[in-house]
Residue frames as qw, qx, qy, qz and C-alpha x, y, z in Angstrom:
[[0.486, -0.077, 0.848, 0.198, 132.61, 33.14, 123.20],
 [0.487, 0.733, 0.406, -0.246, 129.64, 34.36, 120.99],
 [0.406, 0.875, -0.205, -0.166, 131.94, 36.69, 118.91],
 [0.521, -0.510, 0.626, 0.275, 134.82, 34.63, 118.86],
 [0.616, 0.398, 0.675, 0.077, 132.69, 32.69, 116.11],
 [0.536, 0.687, 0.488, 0.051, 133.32, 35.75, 114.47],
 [0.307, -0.916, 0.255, 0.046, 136.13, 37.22, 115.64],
 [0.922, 0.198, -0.303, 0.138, 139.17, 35.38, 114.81],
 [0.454, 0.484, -0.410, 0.626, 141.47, 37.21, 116.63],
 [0.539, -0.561, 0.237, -0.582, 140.05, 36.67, 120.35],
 [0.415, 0.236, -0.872, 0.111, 142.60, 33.37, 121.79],
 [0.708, -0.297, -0.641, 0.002, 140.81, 30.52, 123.39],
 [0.552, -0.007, -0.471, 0.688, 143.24, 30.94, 125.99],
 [0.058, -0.244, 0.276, -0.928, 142.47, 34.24, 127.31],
 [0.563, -0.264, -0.314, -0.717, 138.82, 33.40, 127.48],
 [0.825, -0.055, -0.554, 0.097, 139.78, 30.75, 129.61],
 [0.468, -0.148, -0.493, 0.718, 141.85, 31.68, 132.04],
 [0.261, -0.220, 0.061, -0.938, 139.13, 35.12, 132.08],
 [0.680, -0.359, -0.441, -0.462, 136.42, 32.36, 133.04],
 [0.766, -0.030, -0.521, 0.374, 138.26, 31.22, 135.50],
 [0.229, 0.252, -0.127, 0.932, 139.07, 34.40, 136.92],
 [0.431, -0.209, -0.331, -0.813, 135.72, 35.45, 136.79],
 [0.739, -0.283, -0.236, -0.563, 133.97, 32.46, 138.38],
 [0.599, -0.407, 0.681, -0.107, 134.45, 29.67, 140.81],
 [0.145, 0.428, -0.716, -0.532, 136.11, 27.17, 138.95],
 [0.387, 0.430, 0.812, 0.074, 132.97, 24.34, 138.81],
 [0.448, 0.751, 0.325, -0.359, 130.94, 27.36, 137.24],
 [0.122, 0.827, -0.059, -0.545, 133.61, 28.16, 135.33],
 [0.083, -0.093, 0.892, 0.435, 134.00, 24.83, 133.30],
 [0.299, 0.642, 0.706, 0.014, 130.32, 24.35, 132.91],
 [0.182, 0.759, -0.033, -0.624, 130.23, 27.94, 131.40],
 [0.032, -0.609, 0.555, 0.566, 133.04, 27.33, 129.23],
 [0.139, -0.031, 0.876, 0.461, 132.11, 24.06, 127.51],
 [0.315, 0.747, 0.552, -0.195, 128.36, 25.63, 127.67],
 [0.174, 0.859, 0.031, -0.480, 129.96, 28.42, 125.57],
 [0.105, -0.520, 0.723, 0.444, 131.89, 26.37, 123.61],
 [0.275, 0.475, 0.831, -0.087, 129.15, 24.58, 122.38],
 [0.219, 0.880, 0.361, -0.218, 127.08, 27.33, 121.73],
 [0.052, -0.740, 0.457, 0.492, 130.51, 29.23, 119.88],
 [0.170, -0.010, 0.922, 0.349, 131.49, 25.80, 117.88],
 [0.407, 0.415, 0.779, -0.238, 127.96, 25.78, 116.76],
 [0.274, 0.828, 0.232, -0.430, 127.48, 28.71, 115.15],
 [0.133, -0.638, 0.590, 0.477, 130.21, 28.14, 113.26],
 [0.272, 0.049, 0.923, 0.269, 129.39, 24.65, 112.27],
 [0.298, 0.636, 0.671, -0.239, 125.74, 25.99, 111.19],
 [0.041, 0.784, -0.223, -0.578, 127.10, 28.83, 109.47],
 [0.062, -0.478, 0.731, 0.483, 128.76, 26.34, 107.19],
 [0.255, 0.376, 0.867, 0.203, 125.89, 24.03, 106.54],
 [0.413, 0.752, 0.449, -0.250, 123.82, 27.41, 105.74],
 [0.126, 0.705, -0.337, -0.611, 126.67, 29.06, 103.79],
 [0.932, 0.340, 0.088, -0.088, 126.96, 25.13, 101.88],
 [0.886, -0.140, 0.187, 0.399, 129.90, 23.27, 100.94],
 [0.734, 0.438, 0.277, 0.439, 130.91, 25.52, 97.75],
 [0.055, -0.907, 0.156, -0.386, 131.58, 28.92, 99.41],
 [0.647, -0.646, 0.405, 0.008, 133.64, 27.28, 102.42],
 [0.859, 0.092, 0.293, 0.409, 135.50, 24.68, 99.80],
 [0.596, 0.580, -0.031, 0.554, 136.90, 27.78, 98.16],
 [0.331, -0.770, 0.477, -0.266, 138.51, 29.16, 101.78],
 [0.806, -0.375, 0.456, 0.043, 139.83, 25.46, 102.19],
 [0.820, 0.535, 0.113, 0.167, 141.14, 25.55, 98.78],
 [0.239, 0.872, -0.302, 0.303, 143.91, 27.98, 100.23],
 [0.388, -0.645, 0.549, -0.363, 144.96, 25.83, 102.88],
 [0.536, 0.221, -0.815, 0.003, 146.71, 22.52, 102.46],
 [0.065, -0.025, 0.836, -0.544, 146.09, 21.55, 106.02],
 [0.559, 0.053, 0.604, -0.565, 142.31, 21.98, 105.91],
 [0.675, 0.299, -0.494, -0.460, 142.24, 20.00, 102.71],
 [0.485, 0.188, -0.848, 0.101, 144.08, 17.20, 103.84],
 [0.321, -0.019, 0.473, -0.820, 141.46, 17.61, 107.32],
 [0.758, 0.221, 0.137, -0.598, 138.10, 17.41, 105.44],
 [0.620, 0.271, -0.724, -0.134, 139.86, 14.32, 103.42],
 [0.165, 0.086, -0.816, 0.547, 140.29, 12.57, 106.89],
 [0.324, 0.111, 0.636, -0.691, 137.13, 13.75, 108.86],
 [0.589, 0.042, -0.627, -0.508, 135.03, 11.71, 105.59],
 [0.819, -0.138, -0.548, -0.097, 135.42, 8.74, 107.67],
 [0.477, -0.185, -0.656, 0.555, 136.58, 9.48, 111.35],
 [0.155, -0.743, -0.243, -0.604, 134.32, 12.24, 112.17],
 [0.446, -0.895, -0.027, 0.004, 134.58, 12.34, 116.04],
 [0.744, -0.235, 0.141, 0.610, 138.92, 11.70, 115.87],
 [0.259, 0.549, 0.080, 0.791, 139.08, 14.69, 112.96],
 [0.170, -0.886, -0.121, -0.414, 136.86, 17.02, 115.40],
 [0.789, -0.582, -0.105, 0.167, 139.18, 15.82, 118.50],
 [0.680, -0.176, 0.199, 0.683, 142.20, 16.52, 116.73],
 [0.317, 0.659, 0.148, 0.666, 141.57, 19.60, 115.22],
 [0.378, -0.897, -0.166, -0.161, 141.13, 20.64, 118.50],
 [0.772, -0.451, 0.171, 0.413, 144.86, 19.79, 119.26],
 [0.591, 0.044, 0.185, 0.784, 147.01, 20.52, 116.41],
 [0.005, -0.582, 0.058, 0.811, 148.04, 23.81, 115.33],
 [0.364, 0.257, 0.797, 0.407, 146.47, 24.84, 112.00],
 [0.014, -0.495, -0.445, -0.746, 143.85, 26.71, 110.56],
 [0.341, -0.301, 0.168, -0.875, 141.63, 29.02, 112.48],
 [0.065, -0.048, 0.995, 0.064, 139.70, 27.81, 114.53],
 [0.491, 0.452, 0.338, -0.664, 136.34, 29.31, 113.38],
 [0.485, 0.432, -0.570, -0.503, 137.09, 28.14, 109.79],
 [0.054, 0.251, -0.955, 0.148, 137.45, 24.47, 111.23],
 [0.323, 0.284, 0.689, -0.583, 133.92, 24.66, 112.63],
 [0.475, 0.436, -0.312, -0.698, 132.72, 26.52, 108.76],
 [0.296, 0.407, -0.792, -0.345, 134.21, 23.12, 107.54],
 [0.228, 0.057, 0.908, -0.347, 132.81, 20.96, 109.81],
 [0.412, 0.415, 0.562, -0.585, 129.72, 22.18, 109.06],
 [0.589, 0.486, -0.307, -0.568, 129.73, 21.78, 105.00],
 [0.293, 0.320, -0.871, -0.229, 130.63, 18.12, 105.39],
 [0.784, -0.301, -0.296, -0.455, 128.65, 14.90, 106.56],
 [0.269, -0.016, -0.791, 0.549, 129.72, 14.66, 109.81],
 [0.343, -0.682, -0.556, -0.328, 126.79, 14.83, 112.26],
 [0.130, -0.802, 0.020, -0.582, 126.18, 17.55, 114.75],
 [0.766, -0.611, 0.132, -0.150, 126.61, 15.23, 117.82],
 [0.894, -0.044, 0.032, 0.444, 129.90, 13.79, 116.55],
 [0.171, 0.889, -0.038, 0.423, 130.58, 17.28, 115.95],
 [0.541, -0.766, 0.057, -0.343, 130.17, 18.33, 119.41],
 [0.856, -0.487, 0.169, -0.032, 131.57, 15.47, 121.06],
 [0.803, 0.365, -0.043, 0.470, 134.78, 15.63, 119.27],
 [0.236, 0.692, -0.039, 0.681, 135.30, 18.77, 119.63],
 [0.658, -0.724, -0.040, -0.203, 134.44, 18.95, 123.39],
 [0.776, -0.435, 0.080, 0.450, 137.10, 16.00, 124.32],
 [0.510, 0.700, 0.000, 0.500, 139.30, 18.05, 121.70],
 [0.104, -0.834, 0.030, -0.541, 139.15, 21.30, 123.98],
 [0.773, -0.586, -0.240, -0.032, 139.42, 19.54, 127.31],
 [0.647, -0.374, 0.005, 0.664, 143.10, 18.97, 128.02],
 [0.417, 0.367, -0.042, 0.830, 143.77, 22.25, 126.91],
 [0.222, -0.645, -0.396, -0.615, 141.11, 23.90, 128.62],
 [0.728, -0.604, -0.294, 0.137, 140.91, 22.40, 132.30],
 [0.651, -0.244, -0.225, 0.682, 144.24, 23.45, 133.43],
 [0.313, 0.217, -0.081, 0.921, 143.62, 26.78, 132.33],
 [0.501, -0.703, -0.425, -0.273, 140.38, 27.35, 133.85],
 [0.747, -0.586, -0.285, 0.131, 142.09, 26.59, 136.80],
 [0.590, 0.099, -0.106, 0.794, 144.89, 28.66, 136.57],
 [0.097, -0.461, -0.102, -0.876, 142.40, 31.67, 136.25],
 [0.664, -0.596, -0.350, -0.283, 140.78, 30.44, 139.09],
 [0.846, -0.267, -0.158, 0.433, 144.52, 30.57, 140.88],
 [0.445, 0.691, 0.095, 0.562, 145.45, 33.66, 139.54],
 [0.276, -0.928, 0.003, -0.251, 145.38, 35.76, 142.85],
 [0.682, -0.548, 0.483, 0.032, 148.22, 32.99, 144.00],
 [0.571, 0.702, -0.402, -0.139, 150.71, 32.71, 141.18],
 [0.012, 0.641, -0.701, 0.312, 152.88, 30.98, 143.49],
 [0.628, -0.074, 0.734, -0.247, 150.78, 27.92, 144.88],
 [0.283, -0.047, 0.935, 0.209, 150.38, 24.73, 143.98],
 [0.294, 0.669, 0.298, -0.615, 146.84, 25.93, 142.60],
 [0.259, 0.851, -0.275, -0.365, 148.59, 27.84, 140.18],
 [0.360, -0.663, 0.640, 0.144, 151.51, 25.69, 139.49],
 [0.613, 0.144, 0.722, -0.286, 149.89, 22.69, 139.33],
 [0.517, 0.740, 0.322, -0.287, 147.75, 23.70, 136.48],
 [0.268, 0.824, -0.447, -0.220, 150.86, 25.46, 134.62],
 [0.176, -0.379, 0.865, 0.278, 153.37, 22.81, 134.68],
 [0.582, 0.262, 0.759, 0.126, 150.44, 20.17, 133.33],
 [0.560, 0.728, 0.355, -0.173, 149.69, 22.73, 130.25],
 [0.214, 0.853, -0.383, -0.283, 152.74, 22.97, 129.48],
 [0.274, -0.131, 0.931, 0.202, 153.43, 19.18, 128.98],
 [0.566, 0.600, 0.523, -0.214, 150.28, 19.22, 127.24],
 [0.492, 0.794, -0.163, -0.318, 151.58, 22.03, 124.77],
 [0.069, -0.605, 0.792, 0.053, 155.35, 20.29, 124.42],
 [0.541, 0.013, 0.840, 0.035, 153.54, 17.00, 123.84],
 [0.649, 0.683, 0.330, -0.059, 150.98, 17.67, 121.27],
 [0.304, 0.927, -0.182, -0.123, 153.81, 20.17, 119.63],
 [0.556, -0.446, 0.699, 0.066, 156.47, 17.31, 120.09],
 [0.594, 0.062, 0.796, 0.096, 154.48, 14.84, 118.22],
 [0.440, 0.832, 0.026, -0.335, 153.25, 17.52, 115.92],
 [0.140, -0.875, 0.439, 0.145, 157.04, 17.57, 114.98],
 [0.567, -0.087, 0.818, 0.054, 158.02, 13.83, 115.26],
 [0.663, 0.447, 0.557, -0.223, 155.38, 13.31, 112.84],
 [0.346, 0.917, -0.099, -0.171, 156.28, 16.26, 110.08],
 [0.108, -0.611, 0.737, 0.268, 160.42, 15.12, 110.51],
 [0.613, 0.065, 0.786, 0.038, 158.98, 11.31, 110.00],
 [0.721, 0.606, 0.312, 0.121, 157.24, 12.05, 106.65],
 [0.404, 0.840, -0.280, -0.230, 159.93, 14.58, 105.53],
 [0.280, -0.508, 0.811, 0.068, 162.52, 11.73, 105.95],
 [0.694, 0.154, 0.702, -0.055, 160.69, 9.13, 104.16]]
């Protein structure tokens, strides 16, 4: 989770369903949001030591995290919750940003946390099901992340047709 922060190319996802895998699945949500913490941090700290003006010109290429840091001004734990949902920018840049603006460290966190959650739980638990692709275990877990992805990427959708129609 450490290098992820610096890694971009190492998916959530795998890391999940490898914790899972790996541990029993209480240890292997307290890991994860202990490493997700400690991953989301380094990011966000990174950006408050690199400072706004080196990170504003990586957000300067990316309409999405402009229109982001415009938003998380004044909802600070909803921006960190929802960046955790939609698709978009990296998400190690997200944390950079976080961390050049005046959101505080605990609204940070706690955004980001519930953010991760529904995506996170079900796959834990899948890797924790993994030997039994077939049971309910397993199943279980899949079918709810995959209304999870088909909602958020629904309304993602809804949302984008709504403004292009107006």
């Amino acid at each position: 989770y450490c290098i992820k922060a610096f890694a971009m190319f190492i998916p959530l996802t795998v890391l999940y369903i490898a914790a899972g895998v790996i541990f029993p699945v209480r240890w292997a949500i307290v890991l994860t949001y202990f490493s997700l913490v400690v991953e989301t941090s380094i990011g966000f700290f990174l950006g408050r030591s690199l400072g706004r003006k080196r990170v504003q010109a990586l957000v300067d290429h990316n309409e999405r995290a402009k229109k982001i840091m415009e938003f998380g001004k004044d909802h600070s734990i909803l921006s960190c919750f929802v960046l955790r949902l939609i698709p978009g920018p990296p998400i190690e840049l997200t944390n950079m940003l976080a961390g050049t603006t005046d959101i505080k460290y605990h609204h940070f966190i706690l955004g980001t946390l519930l953010g991760y959650t529904p995506g996170m739980i079900p796959l834990v638990l899948m890797g924790g099901a993994m030997a039994e692709p077939l049971s309910a275990k397993f199943l279980i877990p899949l079918a709810c992340s995959i209304i999870i992805t088909f909602s958020i990427a629904g309304g993602y959708l809804w949302r984008k047709r709504r403004k292009s129609c107006s």
